[in-house]
N, C-alpha and C positions, 0 to 999 in steps of 0.2 A: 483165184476164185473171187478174193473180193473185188478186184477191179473191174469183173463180169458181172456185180451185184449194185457195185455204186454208179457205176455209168450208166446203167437207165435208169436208175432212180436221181439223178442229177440231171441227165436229160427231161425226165417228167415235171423233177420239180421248178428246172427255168423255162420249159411250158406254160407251165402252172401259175408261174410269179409273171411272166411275161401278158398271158390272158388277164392276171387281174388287173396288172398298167395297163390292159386297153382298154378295158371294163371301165377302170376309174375316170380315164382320159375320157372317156363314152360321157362318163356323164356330167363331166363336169361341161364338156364342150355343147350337151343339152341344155343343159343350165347355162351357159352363158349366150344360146340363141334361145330361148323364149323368150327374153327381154325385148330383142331386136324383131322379131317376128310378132309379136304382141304388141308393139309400139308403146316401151314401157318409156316416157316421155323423158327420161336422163336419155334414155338410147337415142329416141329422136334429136334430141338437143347435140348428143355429140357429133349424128353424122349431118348435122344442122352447119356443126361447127367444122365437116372437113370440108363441107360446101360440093359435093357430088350426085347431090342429093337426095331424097329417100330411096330409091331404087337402091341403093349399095347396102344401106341397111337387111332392108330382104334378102340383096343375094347373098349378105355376109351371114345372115341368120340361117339362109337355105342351105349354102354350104357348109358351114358348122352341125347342122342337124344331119346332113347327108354324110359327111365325113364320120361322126357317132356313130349313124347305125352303120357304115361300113368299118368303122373298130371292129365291129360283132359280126360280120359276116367273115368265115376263115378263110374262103379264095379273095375277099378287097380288102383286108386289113392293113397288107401291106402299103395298097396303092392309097388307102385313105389315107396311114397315116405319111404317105408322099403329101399327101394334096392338103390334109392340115399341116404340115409343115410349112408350104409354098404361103397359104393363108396365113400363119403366123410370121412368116417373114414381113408381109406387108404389114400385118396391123404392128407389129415392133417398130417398123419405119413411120407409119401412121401418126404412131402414141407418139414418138422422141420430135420426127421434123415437121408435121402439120400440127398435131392437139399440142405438143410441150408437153406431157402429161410421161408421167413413169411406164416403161415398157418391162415391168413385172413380170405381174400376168402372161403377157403373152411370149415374152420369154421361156418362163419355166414350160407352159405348153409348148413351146416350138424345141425345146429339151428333149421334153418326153416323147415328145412325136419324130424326134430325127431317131431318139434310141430306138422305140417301134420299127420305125421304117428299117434301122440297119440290120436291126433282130430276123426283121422278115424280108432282105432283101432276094432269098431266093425264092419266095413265093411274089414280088413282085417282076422280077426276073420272067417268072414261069409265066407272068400272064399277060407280061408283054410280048414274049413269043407267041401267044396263039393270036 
């Protein structure tokens, strides 16, 4: 009897913990595109400095904003956090062989967005079938 009690309360609760790492991920990846989308002028300088120029800044801003709010929506979450992952792959490669600069940051996001992705791979699954 208890292991018909603790199974869906341990299925709820890594639901539950799983939602708030998308949540968190949601907003931090907001937060690290309004700079870029704002033209907050360290943003401009850097993508000054990868030399591809503004335009990358926008789409890097646009897709970080668009990957957030699909964190929150529960049929794209998974495929957001596919597509912030594929995004934090590059900017890791970005930071270390074009800026020199520490690939931190966007490691630990490209972390938490591969656990996401694996968490939900059968919701990502599901909707590349239709």
């Amino acid at each position: 009897m208890s292991t018909t009690m603790t199974t869906p309360r341990k299925v709820r609760t890594g639901t539950v913990a799983l939602w708030v790492v998308q949540v968190l991920l949601a907003a931090m990846f907001v937060m690290a595109s309004l700079p870029k989308l704002s033209g907050d002028p360290a943003m401009v300088e850097q993508f000054r400095s990868i030399g591809a120029g503004q335009w990358l800044r926008y789409f890097v801003g646009g897709l970080e904003l668009a990957g957030a709010i699909g964190l929150l929506v529960p049929r794209l979450c998974g495929l957001a956090a596919v597509g912030l992952t594929a995004l934090m792959v590059g900017a890791t490669f970005t930071n270390v062989v074009v800026l020199g600069i520490s690939p931190a940051i966007p490691l630990a996001f490209l972390v938490v967005a591969v656990a996401i992705a694996w968490f939900r791979r059968a919701e990502v699954r599901a909707v590349v079938r239709r």
